[in-house]
C-alpha positions in Angstrom: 11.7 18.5 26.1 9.7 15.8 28.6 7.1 17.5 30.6 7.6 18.1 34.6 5.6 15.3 36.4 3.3 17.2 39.1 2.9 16.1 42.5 -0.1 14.3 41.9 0.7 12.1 39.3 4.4 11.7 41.0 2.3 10.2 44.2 0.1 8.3 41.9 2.7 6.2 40.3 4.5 5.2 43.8 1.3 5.3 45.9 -1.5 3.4 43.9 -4.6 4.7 45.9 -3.8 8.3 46.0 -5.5 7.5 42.4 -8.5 5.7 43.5 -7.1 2.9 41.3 -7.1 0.5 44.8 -10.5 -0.6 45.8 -9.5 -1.1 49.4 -8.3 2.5 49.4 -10.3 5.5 50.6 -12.2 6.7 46.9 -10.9 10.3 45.9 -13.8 13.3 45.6 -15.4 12.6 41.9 -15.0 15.7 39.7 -17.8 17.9 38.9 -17.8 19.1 35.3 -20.5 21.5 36.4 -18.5 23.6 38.4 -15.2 25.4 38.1 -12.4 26.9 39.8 -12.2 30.2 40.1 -10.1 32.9 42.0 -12.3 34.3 44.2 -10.7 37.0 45.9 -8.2 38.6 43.3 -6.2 40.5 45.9 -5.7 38.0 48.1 -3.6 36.2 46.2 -0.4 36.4 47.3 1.3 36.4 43.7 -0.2 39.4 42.9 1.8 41.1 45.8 4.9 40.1 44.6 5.1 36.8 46.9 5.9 33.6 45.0 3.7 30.9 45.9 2.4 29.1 43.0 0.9 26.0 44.8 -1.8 25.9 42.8 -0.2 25.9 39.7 1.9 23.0 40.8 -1.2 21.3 42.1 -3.5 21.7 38.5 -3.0 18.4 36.8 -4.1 20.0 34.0 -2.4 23.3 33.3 -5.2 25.3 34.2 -4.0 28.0 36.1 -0.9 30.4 35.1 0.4 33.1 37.5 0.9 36.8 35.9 3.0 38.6 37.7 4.0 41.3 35.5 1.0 42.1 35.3 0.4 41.9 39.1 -3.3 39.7 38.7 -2.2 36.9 40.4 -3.3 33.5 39.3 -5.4 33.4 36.5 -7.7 30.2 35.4 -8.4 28.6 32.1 -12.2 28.0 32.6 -12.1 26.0 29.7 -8.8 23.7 30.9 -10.1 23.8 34.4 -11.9 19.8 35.1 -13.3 21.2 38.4 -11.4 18.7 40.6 -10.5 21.2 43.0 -7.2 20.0 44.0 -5.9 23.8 43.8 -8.3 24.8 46.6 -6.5 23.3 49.6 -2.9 24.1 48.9 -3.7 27.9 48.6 -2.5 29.4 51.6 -5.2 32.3 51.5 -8.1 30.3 49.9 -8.2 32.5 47.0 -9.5 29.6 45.1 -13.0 28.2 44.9 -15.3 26.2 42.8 -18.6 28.3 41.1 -20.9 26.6 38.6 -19.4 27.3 35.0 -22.7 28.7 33.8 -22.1 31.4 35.9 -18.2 31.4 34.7 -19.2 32.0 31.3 -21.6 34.4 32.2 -19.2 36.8 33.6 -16.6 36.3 30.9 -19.4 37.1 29.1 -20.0 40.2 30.8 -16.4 41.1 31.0 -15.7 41.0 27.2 -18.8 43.5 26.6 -17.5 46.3 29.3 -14.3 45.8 27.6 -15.5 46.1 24.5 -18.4 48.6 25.0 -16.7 50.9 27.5 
């Protein structure tokens, strides 16, 4: 089964400089490795109160971000699948989204994992 085409690479193939591919075009922000998106208010996402938005996960090139709703947490990123291009941060309609430095990402996790684990 093909994979859906997302909105970026849709207006990339019929608009060349959305790509920065045109040198006369306006350049696109470069990506930052260092840094990450993150959800930084988990309540306001809207997901996680039973509104379907998913913007974001229509606007992550690369798969990064997955919306539980089951489980009511919202959208949920892949730190490790997230390129830090932060193309999901303008489409969310409650800026629930924002880049942090993926040091401090990891540290967290880190963090995380050992209260879960550790009680």
């Amino acid at each position: 089964m093909p994979r859906p085409m997302s909105r970026r690479s849709l207006f990339s193939a019929v608009l060349p400089f959305a790509s920065g591919r045109d040198a006369h075009a306006p350049r696109l922000e470069e990506t930052r490795p260092e840094q990450v998106a993150t959800v930084s208010s988990a309540t306001a996402c809207v997901e996680r109160h039973g509104v379907v938005c998913r913007r974001c996960v229509e606007a992550c090139e690369h798969s990064a971000i997955r919306i539980l709703a089951r489980e009511k947490l919202g959208a949920v990123i892949d730190a490790a699948a997230c390129t830090g291009c932060g193309d999901c941060i303008p489409v969310c309609p409650v800026e629930a989204i924002a880049l942090a430095p993926r040091d401090r990402i990891a540290l967290v996790s880190e963090l995380a994992n050992l209260v879960v684990h550790n009680g």
